[in-house]
C-alpha positions as CSV (number, residue, x, y, z in Angstrom):
1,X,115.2,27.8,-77.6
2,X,117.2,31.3,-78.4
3,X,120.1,29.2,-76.4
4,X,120.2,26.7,-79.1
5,X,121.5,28.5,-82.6
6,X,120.1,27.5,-85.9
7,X,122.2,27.3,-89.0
8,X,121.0,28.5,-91.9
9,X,120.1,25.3,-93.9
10,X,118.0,24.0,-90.5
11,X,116.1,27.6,-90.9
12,X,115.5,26.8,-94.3
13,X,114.0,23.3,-93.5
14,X,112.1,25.4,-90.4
15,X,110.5,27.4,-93.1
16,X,109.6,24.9,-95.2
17,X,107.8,22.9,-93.2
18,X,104.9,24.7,-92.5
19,X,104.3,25.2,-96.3
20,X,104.7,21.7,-96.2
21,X,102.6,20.4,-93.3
22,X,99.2,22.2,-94.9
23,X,100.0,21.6,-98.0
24,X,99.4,17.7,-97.3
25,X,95.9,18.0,-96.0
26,X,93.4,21.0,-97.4
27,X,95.9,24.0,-98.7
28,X,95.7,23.0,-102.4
29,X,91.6,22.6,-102.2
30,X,91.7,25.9,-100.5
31,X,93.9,27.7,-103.4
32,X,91.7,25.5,-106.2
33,X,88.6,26.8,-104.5
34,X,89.7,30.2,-104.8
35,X,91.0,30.3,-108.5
36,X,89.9,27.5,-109.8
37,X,92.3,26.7,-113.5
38,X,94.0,29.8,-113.0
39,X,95.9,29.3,-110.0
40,X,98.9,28.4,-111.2
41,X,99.1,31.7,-112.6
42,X,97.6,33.5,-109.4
43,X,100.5,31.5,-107.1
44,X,103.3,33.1,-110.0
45,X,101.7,36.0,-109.6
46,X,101.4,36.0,-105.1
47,X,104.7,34.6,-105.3
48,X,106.3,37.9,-106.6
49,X,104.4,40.3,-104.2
50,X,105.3,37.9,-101.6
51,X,109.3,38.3,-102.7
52,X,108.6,42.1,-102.1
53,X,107.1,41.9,-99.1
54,X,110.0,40.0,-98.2
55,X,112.6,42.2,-99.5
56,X,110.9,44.9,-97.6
57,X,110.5,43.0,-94.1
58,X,114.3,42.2,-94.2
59,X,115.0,46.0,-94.9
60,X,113.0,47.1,-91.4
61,X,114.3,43.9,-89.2
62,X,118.1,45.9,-90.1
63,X,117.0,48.8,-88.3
64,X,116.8,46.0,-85.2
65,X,119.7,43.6,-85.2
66,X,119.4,40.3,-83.1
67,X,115.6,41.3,-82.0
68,X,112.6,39.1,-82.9
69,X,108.9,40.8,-83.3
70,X,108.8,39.9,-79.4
71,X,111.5,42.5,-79.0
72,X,110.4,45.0,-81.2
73,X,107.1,45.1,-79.5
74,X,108.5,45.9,-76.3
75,X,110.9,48.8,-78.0
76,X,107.6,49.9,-79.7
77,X,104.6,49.5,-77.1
78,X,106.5,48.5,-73.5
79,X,106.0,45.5,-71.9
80,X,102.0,45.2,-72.0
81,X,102.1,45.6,-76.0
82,X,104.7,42.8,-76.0
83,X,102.9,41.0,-74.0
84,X,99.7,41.2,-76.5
85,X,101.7,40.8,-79.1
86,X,103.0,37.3,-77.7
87,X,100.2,36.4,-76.7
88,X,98.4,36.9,-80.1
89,X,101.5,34.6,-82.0
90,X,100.7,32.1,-79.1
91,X,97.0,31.7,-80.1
92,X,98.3,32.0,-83.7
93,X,100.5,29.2,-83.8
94,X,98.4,26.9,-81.2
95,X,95.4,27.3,-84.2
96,X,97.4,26.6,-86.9
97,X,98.8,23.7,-85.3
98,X,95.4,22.5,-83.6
99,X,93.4,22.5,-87.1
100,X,96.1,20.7,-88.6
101,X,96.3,17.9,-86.4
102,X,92.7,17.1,-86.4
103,X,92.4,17.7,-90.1
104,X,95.1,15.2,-90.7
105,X,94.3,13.0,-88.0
106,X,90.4,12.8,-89.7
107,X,92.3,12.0,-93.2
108,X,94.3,9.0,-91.9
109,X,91.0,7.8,-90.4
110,X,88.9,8.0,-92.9
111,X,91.7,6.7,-95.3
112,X,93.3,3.9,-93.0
113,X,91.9,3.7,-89.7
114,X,88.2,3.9,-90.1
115,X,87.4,1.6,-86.8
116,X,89.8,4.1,-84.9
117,X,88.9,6.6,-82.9
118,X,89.6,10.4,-83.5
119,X,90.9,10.5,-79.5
120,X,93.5,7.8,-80.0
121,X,95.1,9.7,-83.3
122,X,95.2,12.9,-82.0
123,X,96.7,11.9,-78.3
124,X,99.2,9.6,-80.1
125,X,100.1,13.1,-82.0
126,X,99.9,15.4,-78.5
127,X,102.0,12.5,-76.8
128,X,105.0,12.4,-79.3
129,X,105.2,16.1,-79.2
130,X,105.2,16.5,-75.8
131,X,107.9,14.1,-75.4
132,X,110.1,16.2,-77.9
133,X,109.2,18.9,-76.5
134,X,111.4,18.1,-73.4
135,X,114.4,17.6,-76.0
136,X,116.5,20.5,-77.2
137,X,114.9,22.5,-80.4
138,X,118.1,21.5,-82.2
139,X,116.8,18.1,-82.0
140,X,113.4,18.7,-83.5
141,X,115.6,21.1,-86.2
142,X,117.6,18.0,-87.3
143,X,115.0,15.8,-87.7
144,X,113.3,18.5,-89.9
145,X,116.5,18.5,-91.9
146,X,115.7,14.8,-93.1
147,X,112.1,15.0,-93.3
148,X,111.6,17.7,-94.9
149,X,113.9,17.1,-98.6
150,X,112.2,13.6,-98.4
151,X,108.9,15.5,-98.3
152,X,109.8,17.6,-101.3
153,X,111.2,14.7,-102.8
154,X,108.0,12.8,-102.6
155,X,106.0,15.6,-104.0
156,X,108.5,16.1,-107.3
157,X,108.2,12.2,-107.5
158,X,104.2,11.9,-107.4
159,X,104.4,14.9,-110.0
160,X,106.7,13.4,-112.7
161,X,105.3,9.7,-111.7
162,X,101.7,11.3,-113.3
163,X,102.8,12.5,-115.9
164,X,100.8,10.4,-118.2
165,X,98.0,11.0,-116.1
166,X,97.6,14.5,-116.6
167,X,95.1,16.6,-118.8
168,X,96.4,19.8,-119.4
169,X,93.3,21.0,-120.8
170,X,92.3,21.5,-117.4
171,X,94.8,24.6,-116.8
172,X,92.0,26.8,-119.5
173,X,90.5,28.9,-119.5
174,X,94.4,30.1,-118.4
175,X,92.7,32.9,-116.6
176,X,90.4,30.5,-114.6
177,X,86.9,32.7,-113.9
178,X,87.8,35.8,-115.0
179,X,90.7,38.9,-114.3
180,X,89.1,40.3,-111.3
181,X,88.6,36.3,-109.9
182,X,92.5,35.4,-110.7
183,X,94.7,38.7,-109.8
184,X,92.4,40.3,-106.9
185,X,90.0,37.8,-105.3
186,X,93.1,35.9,-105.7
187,X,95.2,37.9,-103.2
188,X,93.7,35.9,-100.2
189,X,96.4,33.5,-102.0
190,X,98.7,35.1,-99.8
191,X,97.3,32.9,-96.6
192,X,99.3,30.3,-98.6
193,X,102.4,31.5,-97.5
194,X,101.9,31.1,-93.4
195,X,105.6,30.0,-93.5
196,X,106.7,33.9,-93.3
197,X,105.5,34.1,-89.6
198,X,108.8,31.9,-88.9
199,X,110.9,34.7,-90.5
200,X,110.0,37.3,-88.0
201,X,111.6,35.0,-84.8
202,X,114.4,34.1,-86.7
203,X,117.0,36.9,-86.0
204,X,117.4,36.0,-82.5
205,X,117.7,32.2,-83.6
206,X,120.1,32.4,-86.4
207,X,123.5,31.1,-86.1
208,X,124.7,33.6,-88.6
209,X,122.5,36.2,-88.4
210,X,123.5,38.1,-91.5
211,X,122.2,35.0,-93.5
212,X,118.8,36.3,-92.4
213,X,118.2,37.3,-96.2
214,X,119.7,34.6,-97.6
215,X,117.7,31.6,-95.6
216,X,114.2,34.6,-95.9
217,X,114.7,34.7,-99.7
218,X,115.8,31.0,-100.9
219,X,113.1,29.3,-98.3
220,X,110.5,31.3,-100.5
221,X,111.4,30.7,-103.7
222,X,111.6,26.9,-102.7
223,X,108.5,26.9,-101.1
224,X,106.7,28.8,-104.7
225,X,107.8,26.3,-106.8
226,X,107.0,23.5,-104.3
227,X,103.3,25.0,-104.0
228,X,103.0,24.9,-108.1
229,X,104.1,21.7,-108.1
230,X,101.3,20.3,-105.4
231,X,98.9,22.7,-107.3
232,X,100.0,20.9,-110.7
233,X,99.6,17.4,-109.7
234,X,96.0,18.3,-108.4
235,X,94.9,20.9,-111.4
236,X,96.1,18.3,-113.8
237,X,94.7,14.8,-112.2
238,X,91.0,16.5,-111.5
239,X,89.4,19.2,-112.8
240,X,89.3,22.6,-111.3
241,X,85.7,23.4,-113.0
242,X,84.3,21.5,-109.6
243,X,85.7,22.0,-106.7
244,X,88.4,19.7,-105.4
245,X,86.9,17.6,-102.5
246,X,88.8,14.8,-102.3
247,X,90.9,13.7,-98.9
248,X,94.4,14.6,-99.2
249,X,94.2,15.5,-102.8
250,X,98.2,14.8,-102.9
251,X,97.5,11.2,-101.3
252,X,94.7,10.8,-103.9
253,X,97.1,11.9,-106.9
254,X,99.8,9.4,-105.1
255,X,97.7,6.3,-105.5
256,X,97.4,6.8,-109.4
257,X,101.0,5.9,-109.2
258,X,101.7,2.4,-110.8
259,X,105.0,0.5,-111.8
260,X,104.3,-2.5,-112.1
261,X,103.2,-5.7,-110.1
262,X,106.8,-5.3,-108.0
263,X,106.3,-1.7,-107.0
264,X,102.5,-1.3,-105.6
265,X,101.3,0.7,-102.9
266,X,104.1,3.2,-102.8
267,X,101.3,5.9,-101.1
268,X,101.8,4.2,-98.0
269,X,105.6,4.8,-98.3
270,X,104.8,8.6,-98.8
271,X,102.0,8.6,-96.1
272,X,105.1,7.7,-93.2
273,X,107.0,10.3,-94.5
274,X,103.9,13.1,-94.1
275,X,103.5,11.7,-90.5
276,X,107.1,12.5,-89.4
277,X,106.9,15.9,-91.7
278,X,103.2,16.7,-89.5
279,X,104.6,15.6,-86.5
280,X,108.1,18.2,-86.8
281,X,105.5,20.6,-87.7
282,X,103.7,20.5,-84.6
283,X,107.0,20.3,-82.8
284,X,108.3,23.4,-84.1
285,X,105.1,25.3,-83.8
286,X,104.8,23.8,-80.0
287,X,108.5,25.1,-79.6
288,X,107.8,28.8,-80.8
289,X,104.5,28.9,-78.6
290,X,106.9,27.8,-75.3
291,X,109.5,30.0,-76.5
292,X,107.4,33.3,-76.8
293,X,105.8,32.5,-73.4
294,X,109.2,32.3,-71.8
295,X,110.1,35.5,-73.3
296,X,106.8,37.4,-72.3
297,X,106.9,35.8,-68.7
298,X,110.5,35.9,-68.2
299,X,110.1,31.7,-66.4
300,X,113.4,30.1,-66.9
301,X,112.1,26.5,-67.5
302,X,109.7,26.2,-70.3
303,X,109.4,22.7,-69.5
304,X,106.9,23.1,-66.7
305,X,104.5,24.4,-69.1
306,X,104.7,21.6,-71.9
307,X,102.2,19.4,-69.9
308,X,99.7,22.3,-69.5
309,X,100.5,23.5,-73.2
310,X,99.9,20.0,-74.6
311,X,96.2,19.6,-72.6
312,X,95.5,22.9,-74.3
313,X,96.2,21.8,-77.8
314,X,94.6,18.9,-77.8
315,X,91.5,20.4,-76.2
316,X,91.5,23.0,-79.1
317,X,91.8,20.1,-81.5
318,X,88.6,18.9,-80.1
319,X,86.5,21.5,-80.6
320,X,85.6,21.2,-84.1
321,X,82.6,18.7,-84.6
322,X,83.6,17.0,-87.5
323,X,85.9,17.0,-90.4
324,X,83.7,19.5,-92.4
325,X,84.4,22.0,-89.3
326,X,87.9,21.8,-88.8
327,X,88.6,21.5,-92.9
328,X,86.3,25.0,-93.4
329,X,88.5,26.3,-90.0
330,X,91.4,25.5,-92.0
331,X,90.5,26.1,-95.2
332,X,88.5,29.1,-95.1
333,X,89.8,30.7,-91.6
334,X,93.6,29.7,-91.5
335,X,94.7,32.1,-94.6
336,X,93.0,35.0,-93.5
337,X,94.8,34.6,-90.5
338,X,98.2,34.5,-91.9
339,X,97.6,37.6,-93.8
340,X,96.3,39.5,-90.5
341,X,99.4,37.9,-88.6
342,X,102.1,37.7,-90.9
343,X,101.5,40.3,-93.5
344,X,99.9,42.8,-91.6
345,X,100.4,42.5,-88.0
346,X,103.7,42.2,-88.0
347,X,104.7,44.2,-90.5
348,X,102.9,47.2,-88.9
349,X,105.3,46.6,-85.7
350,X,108.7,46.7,-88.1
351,X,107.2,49.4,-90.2
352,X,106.2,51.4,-86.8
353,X,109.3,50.6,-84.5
354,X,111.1,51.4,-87.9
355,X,109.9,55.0,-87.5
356,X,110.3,55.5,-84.0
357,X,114.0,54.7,-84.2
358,X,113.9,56.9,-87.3
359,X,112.8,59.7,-85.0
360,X,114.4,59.1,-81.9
361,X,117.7,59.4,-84.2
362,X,116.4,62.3,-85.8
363,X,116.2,64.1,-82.6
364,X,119.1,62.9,-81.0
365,X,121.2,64.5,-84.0
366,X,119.0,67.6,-84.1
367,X,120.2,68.1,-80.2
């Protein structure tokens, strides 16, 4: 993958799609759930810090020009740290991309393929990304550079398509259950943005790497305001004083939609779209997890490993019971884990090689 450049506007769209791919199934129940009619103003209010923390990442990755976290583990640790390291972004990205696929996969069942079973969605899934996954990433990237502004384009339509549909009483009390609830119970908000993890791998990846803070800074401020958005439709269609258990709450809000005897059914229109956007996801992730493993084995063809790679996703995806399972997994587990990973984790490798290289250059100009 490192072979194959990125330009910035395919980064972008990289970015993206993981805010996009959970926003579709359980991420807007799981920021509801959290601040209930106040979470417009706690994702305002994460989207700053998460600006910051931006700002500051893109500051430490100068000190280490053209290296991924990969890298920068092995200048921190050696070669066994990088090795953990890799192998802790492996398991990170084969999770997110696991719960995702059965979550999604138990939504189109329940809402379209009820006689189907939950085997046949999830190889048809495991199949299609193993096949790209013998395909060049710049492939998959392309494809993601359609799907994804379709995606966003079907979330801005389903919001202004409601319009008439929406109680804005729904938004008070504006500070949802109360200060403490909204601005620090409301950090774990910050799993919301699981799309950062991309940044990290990106220098090595990027056509023009000096666009680094360019692609970092407008993917986030894109994917804020396309959070709000989904967070609008769903806070303004049903009430946030229960919590929102509804499949697919976007799907749900995308059914209200009606013009007319001509237009009907327009969901299903939007629910194609989600598959290809779920699918790219999965590619991408399945693309990092082969990538990282060439880089902490050193194997030359990361195609001998897709096989193997795809038996072990889909066996992860099979572990949950049922959909209550893999929806708390995702739900309740997933942002926690981008916030160890991406916000911690990592960051405590940049901040740490950061210093080292701050010290070994204080020394060598000391000598």
């Amino acid at each position: 993958m490192a072979d194959t450049k990125l330009t910035s506007i395919e980064a972008i769209c990289i970015i993206l799609s993981v805010f996009a791919a959970h926003t579709l199934v359980s991420l807007p129940k799981a920021l509801i759930d959290v601040t209930k009619s106040a979470t417009i103003l706690n994702l305002l209010m994460v989207g700053i810090i998460v600006i910051l923390f931006i700002f500051l990442v893109l500051k430490l990755l100068k000190a280490f020009p053209g290296l991924d976290i990969i890298d920068i583990s092995d200048y921190l640790g050696g070669k066994v740290f990088q090795k953990i390291v890799g192998i802790i972004f492996i398991c990170y990205f084969s999770f997110s991309s696991s719960i995702l696929l059965r979550n999604f996969c138990e939504c189109l069942k329940i809402v379209y393929y009820p006689m189907t079973s939950i085997l046949f969605l999830l190889v048809t899934f495991i199949i299609a990304v193993s096949i790209v996954g013998h395909f060049n990433f710049k492939s998959t990237a392309k494809v993601n550079l359609i799907i994804i502004p379709l995606t966003l384009i079907s979330v801005l339509f389903i919001f202004f398509s409601n319009l008439k549909n929406f109680t804005l009483e729904n938004m008070y009390p504006i500070f949802g259950e109360g200060l403490f609830d909204t601005f620090i119970l409301g950090l774990g908000n910050l799993g919301a943005f699981g799309g950062i993890s991309i940044i990290y791998f990106l220098p090595n990846l990027l056509k023009k790497p000096e666009d680094l803070k360019k692609v970092s800074m407008v993917s986030i401020i894109i994917a804020i305001v396309y959070l709000i958005l989904s967070i609008a439709i769903i806070l303004f269609m049903f009430s946030s004083l229960i919590e929102v258990d509804k499949i697919m709450p976007l799907y749900s809000a995308a059914r209200n939609i009606e013009f007319g005897s001509f237009f009907q059914r327009l969901e299903s229109i939007f629910l194609l779209v989600w598959i290809i956007q779920i699918a790219c996801y999965l590619s991408i992730n399945f693309a990092f997890c082969i990538y990282i493993f060439k880089k902490i084995t050193k194997i030359e063809d990361g195609k001998k490993i897709i096989l193997p790679y795809s038996i072990f996703l889909f066996s992860l995806a099979l572990l949950p019971n049922n959909y209550a399972i893999s929806s708390f997994l995702e739900t309740k587990v997933y942002p926690y884990l981008v916030i160890g990973i991406a916000f911690v984790l990592s960051f405590l490798i940049l901040l740490l090689g950061f210093l080292k290289k701050n010290k070994k250059r204080k020394v060598t100009y000391d000598e």
